[in-house]
N, C-alpha and C positions, 0 to 999 in steps of 0.2 A: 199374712194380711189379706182379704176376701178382700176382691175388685167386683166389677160387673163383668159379667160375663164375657160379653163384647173386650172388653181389655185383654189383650195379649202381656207376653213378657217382652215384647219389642218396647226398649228405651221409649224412644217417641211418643207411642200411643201409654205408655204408662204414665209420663209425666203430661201428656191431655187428660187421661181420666182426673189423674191427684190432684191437678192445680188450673185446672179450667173447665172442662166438661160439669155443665150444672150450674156454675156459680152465678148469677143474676148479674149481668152487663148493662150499663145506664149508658154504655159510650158509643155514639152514633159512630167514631170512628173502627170500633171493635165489630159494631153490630151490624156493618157494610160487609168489613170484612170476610167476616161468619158467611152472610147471605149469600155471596161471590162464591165463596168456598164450597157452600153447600152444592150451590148449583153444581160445580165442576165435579164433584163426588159422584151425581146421579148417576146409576151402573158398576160404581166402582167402590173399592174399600177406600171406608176413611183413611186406613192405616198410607195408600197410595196418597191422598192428600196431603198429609201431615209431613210426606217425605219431600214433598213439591212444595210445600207452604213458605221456607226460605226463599225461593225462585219467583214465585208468584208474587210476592212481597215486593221483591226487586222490579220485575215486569209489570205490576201496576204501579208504580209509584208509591209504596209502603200503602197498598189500599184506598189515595188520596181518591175519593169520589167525581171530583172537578177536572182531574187529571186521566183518569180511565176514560170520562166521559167528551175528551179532546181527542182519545184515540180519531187516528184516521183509520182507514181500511186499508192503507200498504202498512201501519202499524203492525194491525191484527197479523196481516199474510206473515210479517214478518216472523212474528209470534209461532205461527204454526210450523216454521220450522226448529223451535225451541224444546228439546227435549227432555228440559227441565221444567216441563210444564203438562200439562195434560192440553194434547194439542187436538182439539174438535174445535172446528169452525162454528158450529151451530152456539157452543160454550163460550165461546171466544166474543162471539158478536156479541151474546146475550148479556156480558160481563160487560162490554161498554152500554149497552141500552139501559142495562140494568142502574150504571152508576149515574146518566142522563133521568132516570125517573126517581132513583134515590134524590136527588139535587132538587128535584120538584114538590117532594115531600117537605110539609111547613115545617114539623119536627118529627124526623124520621125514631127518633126514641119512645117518643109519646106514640107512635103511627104501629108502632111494634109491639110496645107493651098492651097498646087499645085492647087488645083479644082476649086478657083477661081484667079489664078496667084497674089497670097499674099493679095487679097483684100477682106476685109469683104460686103457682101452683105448686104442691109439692105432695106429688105419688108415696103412696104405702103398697108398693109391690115384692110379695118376696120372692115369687120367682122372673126370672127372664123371659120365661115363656108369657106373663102378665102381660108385659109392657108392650103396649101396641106402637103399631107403624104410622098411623094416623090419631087425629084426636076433633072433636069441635073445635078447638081454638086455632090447628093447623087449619081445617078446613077454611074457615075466617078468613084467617090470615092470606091462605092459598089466593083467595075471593077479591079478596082487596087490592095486593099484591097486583094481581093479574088485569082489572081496572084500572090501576095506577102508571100500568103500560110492562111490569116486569117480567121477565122469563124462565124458565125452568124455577119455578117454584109451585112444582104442584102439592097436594095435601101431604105426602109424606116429606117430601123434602121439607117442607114449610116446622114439619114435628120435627123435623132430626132439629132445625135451623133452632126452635124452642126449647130444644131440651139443652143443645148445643151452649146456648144464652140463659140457660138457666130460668127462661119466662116455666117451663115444665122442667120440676127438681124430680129427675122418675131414675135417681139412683136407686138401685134394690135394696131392700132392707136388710141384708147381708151383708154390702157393700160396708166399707168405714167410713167411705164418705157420706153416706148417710147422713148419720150420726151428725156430723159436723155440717151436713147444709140445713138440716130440719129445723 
């Protein structure tokens, strides 16, 4: 069975590619989560997030926006001695800021999807090497995001965060899943 490239044979990351990577997310609970996650990725492999994402789970309060956004700052400290987590201060903070401007957002689904006016895009890439690290609607999004007071969401993060949610469907045309999200 042909994956995307990026997919290893590690459990984890293969049951992300099969059954989430791509699929078009409408749930402002999912699509916090994503965003958090993404940020804590920057510099590192997704495959390290995925391994953390159980732990993270627990330490924000299953992702609850209202609840990240109550963190104090002996919270956070506390946080950074947590090994089950991807401990950067700079990540840490920006995860509670980030869930304070999420909260601000009238509806953060609508505010996500806006960059391509409600409609999921969907790539005809065959090779790996096609698929870009940035995109126009990352940019957008990067734009807006940053305005709205968020953190670590520059243009590529903002792409992985879109392909991540399926707003950008940029499985490769080799992939199987393809087939099944086109």
């Amino acid at each position: 069975m042909n994956r995307c490239h990026w997919c290893t044979n590690d459990p984890d990351y293969i049951h992300y590619h099969d059954n989430e990577w791509g699929v078009a997310s409408y749930d402002a609970h999912h699509l916090f989560e994503m965003l958090i996650l993404e940020g804590f990725q920057a510099g590192l492999s997704w495959l390290s997030i995925l391994k953390k994402r159980a732990r993270f789970n627990q330490v924000f309060f299953d992702f609850d926006p209202a609840a990240v956004a109550r963190m104090n700052d002996a919270d956070l400290e506390q946080l950074m001695l947590d090994p089950g987590i991807i401990r950067n201060r700079r990540k840490l903070w920006a995860a509670r800021s980030n869930a304070q401007a999420w909260q601000h957002l009238a509806d953060p689904v609508d505010f996500v999807w806006s960059v391509t006016d409600g409609q999921r895009l969907v790539s005809h890439f065959a090779d790996h090497h096609d698929v870009p690290s940035t995109s126009p609607q990352s940019t957008l999004l990067s734009q807006r995001l940053k305005h709205a007071g968020f953190k670590f969401v520059g243009p590529t993060i903002c792409h992985a965060y879109l392909q991540a949610i399926g707003v950008l469907m940029q499985h490769t045309t080799n992939c199987f899943r393809y087939q099944q999200l086109v």
